[in-house]
C-alpha positions as CSV (number, residue, x, y, z in Angstrom):
1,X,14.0,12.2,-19.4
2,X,11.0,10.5,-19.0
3,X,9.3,11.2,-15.7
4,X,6.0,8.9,-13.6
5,X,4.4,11.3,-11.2
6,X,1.8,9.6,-8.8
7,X,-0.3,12.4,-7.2
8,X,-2.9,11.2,-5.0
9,X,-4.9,14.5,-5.8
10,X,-7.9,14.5,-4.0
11,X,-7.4,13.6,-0.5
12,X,-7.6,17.1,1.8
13,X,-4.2,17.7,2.8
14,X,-2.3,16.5,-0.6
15,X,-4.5,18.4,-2.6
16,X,-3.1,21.6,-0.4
17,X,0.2,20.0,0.3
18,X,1.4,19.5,-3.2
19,X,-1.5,22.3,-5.0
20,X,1.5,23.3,-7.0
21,X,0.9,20.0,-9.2
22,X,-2.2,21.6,-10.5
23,X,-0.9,25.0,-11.4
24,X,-0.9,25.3,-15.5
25,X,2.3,27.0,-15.7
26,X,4.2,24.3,-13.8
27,X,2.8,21.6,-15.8
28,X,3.9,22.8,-19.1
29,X,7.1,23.7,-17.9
30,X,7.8,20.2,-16.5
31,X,6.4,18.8,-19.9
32,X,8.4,21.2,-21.7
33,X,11.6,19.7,-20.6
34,X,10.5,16.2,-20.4
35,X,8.6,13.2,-21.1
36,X,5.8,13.3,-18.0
37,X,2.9,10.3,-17.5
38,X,0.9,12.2,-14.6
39,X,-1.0,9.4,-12.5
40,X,-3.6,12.1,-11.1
41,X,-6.4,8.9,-8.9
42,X,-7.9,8.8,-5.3
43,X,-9.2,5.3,-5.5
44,X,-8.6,1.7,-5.0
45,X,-6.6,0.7,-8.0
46,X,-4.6,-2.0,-9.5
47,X,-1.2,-2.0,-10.8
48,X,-2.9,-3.1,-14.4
49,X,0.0,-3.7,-17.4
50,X,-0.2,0.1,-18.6
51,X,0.5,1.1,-14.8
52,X,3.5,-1.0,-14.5
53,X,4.7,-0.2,-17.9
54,X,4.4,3.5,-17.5
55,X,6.9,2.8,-14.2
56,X,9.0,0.9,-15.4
57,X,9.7,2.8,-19.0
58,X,10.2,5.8,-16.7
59,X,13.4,7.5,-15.2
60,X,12.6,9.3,-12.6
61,X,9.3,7.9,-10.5
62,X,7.7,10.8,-8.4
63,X,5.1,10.0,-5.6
64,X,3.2,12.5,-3.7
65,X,0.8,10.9,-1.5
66,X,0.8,9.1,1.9
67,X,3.3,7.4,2.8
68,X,4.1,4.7,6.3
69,X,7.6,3.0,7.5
70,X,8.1,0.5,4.7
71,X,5.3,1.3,1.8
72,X,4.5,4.1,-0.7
73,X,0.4,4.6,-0.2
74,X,-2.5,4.9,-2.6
75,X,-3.7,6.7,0.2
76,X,-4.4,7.3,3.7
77,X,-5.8,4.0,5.5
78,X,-7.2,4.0,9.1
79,X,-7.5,0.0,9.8
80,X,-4.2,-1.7,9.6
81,X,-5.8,-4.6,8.7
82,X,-6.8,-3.2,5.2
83,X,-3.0,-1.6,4.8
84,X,-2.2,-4.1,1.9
85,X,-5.7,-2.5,-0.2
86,X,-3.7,0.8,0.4
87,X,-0.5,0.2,-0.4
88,X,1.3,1.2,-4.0
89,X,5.0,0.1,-3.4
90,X,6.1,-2.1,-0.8
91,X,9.0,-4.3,-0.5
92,X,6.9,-7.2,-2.3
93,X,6.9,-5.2,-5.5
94,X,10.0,-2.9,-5.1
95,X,11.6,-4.5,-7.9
96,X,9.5,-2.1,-9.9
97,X,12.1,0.5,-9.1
98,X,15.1,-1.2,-9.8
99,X,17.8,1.4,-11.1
100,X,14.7,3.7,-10.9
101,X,15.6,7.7,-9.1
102,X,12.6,7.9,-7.0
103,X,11.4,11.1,-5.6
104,X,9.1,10.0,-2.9
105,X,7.5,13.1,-1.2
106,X,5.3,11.4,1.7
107,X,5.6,11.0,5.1
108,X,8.5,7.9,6.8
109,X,8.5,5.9,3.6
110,X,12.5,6.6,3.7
111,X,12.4,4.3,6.9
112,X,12.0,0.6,5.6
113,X,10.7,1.0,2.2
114,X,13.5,3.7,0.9
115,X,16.8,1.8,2.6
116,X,15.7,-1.5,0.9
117,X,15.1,0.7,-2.4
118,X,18.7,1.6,-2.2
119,X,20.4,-1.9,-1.0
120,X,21.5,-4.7,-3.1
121,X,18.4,-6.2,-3.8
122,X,16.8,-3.7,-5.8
123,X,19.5,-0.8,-6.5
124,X,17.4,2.6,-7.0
125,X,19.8,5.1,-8.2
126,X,18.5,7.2,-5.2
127,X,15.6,6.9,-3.2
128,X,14.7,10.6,-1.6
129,X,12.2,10.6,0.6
130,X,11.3,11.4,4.6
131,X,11.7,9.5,7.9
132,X,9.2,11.3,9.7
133,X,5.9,12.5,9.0
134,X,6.0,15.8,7.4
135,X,4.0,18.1,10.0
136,X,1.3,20.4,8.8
137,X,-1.8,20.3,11.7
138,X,-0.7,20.7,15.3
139,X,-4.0,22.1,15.9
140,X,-3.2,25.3,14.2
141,X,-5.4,28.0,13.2
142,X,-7.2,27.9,9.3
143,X,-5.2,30.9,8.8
144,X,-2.0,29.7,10.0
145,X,-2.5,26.0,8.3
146,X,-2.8,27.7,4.9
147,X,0.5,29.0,5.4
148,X,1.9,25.9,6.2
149,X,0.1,24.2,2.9
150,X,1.5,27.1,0.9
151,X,5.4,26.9,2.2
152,X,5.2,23.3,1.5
153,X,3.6,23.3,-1.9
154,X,6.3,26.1,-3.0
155,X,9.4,24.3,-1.4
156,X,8.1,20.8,-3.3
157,X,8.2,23.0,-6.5
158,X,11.2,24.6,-6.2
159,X,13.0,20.9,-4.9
160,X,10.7,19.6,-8.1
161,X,12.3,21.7,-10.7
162,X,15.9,22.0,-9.8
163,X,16.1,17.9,-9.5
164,X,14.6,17.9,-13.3
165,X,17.4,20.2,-14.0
């Protein structure tokens, strides 16, 4: 199986959110079992021929980044007018997951974005994903937060590995 995996690794709380994606030992046992592109950028980029190709040759597309109602991010954005510089997948270039199993481990992108995904105009195998924002700050402590970032980065791993099984 040939597996995309988008990680947008250097924003705060992915980096602790998904850390998991950077440990050796789960990297070479991912690529032991299959074919993995890893996507590892924090910038504005285009969706350039390799990109697409890499996506669309792929069976299983995996993004952990940021994530709003009916898009996939790059990353976080603050001024809704500049969402469209931000945004990955949309419903304007869905198509790129068309019979696709997508993994999409961000916050609401389940909403809009992930029903489409699933319906008859593009017809993703499965779409997993959230409708709410996953929680991981309600003010609390450094101490407590960490604890948080680690219970989320193991359950992603564990959810990770038993779907590539």
């Amino acid at each position: 199986m040939k597996i995309f995996l988008y990680w947008n690794y250097k924003d705060r709380d992915s980096k602790r959110i998904y850390q998991f994606l950077n440990n050796a030992a789960f990297k070479e046992g991912l690529e032991s079992r299959c074919d993995v592109v890893w996507q590892r950028m924090y910038c504005d980029f285009q969706l350039d021929d390799k990109l697409l190709n890499d996506m669309l040759t792929s069976d299983l597309l995996l993004f952990f980044t940021h994530g709003d109602d009916d898009a996939i991010l790059k990353f976080r954005y603050n001024d809704e007018a500049a969402k469209e510089q931000f945004t990955f997948i949309n419903q304007d270039n869905a198509t790129i997951l068309k019979k696709k199993k997508v993994i999409a481990i961000c916050c609401r992108s389940a909403n809009i974005l992930g029903k489409y995904c699933v319906g008859k105009n593009i017809e993703s195998k499965f779409y997993i994903g959230f409708h709410r924002d996953l929680i991981y700050d309600e003010g609390f402590t450094d101490d407590f937060k960490s604890i948080v970032y680690r219970t989320y980065s193991n359950a992603f791993e564990m959810a990770l590995l038993n779907a590539c099984s």
